[in-house]
N, C-alpha and C positions, 0 to 999 in steps of 0.2 A: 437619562441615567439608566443604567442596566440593571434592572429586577435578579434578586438572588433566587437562583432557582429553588422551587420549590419539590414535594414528591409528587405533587399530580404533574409537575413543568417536565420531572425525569421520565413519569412513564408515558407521556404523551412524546418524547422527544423521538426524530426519528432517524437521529447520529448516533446518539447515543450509546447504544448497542453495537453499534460498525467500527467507533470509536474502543468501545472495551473490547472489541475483539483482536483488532490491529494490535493494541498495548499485549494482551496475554500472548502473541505471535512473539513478540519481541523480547517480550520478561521470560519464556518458558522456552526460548531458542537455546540458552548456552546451558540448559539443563541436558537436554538429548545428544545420543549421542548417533552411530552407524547402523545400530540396529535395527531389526523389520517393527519391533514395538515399539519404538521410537517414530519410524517411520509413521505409522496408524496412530502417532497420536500428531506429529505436522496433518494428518491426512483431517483429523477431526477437527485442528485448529483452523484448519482452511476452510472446512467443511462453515466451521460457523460464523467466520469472515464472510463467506459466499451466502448464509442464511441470514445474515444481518444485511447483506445487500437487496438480495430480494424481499426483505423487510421495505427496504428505502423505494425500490420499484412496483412494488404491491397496487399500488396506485393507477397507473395506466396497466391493462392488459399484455398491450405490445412489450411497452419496455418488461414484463414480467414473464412473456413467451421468451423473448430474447434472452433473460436473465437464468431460464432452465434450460435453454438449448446450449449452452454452454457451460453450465453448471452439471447439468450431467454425465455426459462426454466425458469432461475433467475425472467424477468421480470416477466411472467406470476403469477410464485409465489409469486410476492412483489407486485403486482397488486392485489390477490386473498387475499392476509394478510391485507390490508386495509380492507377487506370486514368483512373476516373469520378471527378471533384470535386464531387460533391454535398454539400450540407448533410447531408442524410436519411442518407445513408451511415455520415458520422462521425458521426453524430447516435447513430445506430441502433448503431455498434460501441463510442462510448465508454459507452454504457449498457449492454449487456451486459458490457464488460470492468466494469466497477462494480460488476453487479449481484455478476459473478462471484468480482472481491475480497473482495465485503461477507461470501460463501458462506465463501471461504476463512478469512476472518477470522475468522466464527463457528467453524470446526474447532478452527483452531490456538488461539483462547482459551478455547476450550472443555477443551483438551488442558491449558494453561496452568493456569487455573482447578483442576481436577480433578486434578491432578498430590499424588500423597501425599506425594513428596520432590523437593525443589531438588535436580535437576545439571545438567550443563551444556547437556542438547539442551532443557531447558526454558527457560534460558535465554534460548538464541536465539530459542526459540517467542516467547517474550515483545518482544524486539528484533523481532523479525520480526511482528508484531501492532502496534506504535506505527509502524511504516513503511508497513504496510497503510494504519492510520489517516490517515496524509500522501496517499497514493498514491490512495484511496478519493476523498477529500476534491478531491484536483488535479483528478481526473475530473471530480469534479462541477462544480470552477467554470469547466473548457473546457465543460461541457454549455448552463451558467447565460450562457457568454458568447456561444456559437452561438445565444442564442434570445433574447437582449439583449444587442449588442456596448457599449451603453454600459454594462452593471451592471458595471465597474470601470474604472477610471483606472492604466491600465499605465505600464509606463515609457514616458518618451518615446522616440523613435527607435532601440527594441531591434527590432533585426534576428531574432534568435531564435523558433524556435518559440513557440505560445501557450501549448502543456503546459509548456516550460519556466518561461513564468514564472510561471506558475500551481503548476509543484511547488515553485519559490522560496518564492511568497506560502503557499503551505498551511505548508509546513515551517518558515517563517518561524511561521504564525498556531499550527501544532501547538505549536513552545514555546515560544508569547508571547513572544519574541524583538521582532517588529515594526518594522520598519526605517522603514514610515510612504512606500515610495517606490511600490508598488501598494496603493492602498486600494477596497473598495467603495462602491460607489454606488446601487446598487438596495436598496431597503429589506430583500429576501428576502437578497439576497448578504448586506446587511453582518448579518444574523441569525443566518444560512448560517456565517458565519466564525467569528463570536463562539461557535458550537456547538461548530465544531472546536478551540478555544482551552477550551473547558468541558471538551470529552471528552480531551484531551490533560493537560489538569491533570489531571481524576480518575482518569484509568488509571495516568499514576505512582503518585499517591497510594495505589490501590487496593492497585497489585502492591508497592508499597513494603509495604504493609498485611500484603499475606499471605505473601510472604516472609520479613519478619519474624515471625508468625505459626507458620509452618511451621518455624521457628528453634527458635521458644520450646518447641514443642512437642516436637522431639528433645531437648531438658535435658535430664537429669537432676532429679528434685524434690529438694528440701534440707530435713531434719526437724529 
């Protein structure tokens, strides 16, 4: 049976924080709007999505070399795109911030996966892994639209940033949900989508899979 988390279970946890950073990414998205202060403050949200990663790799060296060699770059670049509005810029930071998700990703389901017993900071690793997967995914189709503005059909006359509605439409395509009011248009996107809508089904399913799994195997046998 799964122990209710306690305060010393939350400060030792080490989703936790990765987890409440993803969630304020997503609750404080349809607040901003085009602006450069808006911009610095995605820039600070990410910033602490990337701090709470290096939280979770702290642990090994390597994986914690690897996690500033790409976490700074990133800054420097989203620092310099406030100043200078280049394509190449953004181009060059949402691809490293991606590359950098995909790194974290692999940790924490790696952590998931390999875990001998469900409690609760496994949990969140797991929450915290299908939000990567939204988050990963939103990168890539601001990347797909800076290099083909028509491979999607946005809303009309939304004022909002472009990651905004590109984390709607992934989170929308992560659980087939599908509202139908951003759809793709380029034959890569609309493949691009349909992937993330495949890998969102089978990661429930999987972790439904081995949680259960990991259930069955704490029984008791009955002779």
């Amino acid at each position: 049976m799964l122990r209710a988390p306690t305060l010393h279970t939350l400060r030792r946890s080490r989703f936790l924080f990765l987890l409440l950073a993803l969630v304020v990414v997503l609750l404080v998205s349809p607040f901003l709007d085009n602006s450069r202060v808006h911009d610095a403050y995605f820039i600070v949200l990410f910033a602490l999505v990337m701090l709470s990663a290096v939280r979770i790799a702290s642990d090994q060296r390597g994986h914690r070399i690897f996690a500033l060699a790409l976490g700074v770059p990133w800054l420097l670049l989203s620092l310099s795109g406030l100043v200078w509005h280049h394509a190449e810029v953004a181009i060059g930071a949402n691809l490293l911030f991606m590359v950098f998700n995909i790194y974290v990703l692999g940790i924490v389901l790696g952590e998931v996966v390999s875990a001998v017993d469900v409690d609760f900071d496994i949990l969140l690793g797991a929450a915290a892994v299908y939000l990567l997967i939204g988050i990963i995914w939103t990168v890539s189709y601001v990347v797909i639209h800076a290099f083909d503005p028509g491979a999607f059909a946005l809303i009309p006359h939304e004022t909002r940033p472009i990651f905004h509605q590109f984390l709607y439409f992934s989170l929308m395509t992560l659980t087939t949900l599908g509202y139908g009011d951003i759809t793709p248009l380029n034959p890569f996107a609309q493949i691009w989508a349909t992937m993330e809508a495949v890998v969102g089904t089978l990661y429930i399913a999987l972790l439904v899979a081995r949680l259960v799994g990991m259930y069955q195997g704490r029984q008791p046998r009955r002779h």
